[in-house]
C-alpha positions as CSV (number, residue, x, y, z in Angstrom):
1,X,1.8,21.3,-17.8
2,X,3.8,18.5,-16.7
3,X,3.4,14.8,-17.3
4,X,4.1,13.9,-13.8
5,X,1.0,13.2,-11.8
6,X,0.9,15.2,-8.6
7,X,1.8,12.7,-5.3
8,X,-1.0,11.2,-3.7
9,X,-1.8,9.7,-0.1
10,X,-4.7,7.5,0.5
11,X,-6.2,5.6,3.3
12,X,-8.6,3.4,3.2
13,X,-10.1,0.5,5.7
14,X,-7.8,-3.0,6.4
15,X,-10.5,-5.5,5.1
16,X,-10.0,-8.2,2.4
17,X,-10.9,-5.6,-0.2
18,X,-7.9,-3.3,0.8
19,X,-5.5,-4.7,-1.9
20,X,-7.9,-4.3,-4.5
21,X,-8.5,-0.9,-3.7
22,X,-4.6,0.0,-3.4
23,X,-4.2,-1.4,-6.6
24,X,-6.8,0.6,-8.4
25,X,-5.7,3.6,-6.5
26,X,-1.9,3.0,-8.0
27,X,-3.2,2.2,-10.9
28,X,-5.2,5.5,-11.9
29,X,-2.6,7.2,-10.3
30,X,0.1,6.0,-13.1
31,X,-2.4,5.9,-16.0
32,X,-0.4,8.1,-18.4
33,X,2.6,7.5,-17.5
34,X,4.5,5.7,-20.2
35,X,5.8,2.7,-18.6
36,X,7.0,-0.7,-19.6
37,X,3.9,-2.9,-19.1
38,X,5.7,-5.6,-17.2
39,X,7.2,-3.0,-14.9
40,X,4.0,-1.6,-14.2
41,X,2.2,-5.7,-13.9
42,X,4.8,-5.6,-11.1
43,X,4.2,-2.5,-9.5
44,X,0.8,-3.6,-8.8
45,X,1.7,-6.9,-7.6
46,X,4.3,-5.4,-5.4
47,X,1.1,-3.3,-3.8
48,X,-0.9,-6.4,-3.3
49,X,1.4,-7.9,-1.5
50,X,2.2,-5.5,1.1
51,X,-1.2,-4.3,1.5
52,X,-2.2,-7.9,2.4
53,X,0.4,-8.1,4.5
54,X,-1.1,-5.0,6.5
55,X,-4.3,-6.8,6.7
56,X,-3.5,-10.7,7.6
57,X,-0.4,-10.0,9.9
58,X,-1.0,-6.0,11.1
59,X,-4.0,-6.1,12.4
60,X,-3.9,-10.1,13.6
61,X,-4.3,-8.9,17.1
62,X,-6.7,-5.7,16.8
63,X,-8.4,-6.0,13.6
64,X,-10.4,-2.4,12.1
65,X,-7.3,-0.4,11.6
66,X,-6.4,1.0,7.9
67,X,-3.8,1.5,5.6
68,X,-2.4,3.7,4.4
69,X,-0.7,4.5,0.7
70,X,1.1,7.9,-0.5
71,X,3.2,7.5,-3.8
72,X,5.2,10.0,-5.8
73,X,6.7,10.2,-9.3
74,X,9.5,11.9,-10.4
75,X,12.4,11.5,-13.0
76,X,10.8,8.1,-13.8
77,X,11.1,6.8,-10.4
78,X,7.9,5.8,-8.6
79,X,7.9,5.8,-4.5
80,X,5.5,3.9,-2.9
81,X,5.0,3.9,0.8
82,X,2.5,1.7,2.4
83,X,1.8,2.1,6.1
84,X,0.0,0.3,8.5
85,X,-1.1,1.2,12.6
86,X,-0.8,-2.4,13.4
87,X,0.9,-5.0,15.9
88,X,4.5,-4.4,13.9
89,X,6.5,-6.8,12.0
90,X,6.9,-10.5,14.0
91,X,7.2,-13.8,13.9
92,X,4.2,-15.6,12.9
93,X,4.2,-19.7,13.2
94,X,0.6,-19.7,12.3
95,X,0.9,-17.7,8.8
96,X,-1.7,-18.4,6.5
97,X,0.7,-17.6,3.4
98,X,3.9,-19.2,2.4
99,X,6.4,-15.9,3.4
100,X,6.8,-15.2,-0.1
101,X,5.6,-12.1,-0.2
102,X,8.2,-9.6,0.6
103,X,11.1,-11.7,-0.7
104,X,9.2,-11.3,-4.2
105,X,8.7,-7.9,-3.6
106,X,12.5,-7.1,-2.8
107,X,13.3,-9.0,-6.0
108,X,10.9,-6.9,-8.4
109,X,11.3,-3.7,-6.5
110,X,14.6,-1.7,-7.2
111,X,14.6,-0.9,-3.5
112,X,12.3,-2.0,-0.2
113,X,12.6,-0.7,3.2
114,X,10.8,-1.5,5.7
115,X,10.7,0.2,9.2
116,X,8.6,0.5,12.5
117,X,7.7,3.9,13.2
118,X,8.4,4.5,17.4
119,X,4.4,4.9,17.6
120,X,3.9,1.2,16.2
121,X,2.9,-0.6,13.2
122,X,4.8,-1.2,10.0
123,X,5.9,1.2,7.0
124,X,7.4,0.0,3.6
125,X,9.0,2.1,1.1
126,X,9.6,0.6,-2.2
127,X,11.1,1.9,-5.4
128,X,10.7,1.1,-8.7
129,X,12.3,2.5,-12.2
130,X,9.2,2.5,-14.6
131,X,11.5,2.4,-17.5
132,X,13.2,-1.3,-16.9
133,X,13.3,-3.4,-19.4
C-alpha cells in the first residue's frame, strides 16, 4: 500500500466558513504524511488565503457560488488548486483586506498560478515541497 493519499476534489458553499472547511479538508487530507511542520503551518495558511479570496472578492457581485478544492500528492510535492465561478480577478478600490494575501502566498508557495478559465471566475494552482526546511 502506498503512503500517498489518493487526490481529492471538494466543493463546498462560498460563505465565511469556507476557509475553515478548506483547511480541515487539506488538513485530513495530509495527515500522515511526514512533513516539516512549518511547511505544512504554511500550506494551510496558503489555503486560507485564497479561499477567502474566493469568498470576499469572487462572489462580491453575485454572492451563493462555491469553491472548489482538488489537491494531489506525489514525490513529496503537494498540488493544490482552488477554483472559484465568480466575477474573475479585478481591481477592487473598496477591498476590505490589505492585498497581502497572494503576495504572501507566492512567497511561501514554491509556485502560484493563477488563471481565468474562458467560462469565468478565478483558478489558482499552487505548489509546495513538503520536505523544505
Amino acid at each position: 500500500m502506498s503512503d500517498q493519499p489518493a487526490a481529492i476534489s471538494r466543493s463546498f458553499p462560498a460563505d465565511r466558513g469556507a476557509p475553515r472547511v478548506a483547511r480541515q479538508t487539506v488538513k485530513e487530507y495530509l495527515q500522515g504524511v511526514k512533513a516539516d511542520p512549518r511547511t505544512l503551518a504554511d500550506v494551510l495558511l496558503a489555503v486560507s488565503e485564497i479561499v477567502t479570496n474566493c469568498v470576499v472578492h469572487g462572489y462580491r457581485e453575485r454572492p451563493g457560488g462555491e469553491v472548489a478544492i482538488e489537491a494531489r500528492y506525489t514525490d513529496r510535492k503537494l498540488m493544490l488548486s482552488i477554483a472559484d465561478r465568480g466575477g474573475g480577478m479585478a481591481p477592487r478600490t473598496d477591498s476590505p483586506g490589505l492585498g497581502m494575501g497572494l503576495p504572501l502566498v507566492g512567497r511561501i508557495a514554491e509556485r502560484v498560478d493563477i488563471t481565468a478559465p474562458p467560462d469565468g471566475g478565478t483558478v489558482v494552482r499552487m505548489c509546495f515541497d513538503l520536505d523544505r526546511r
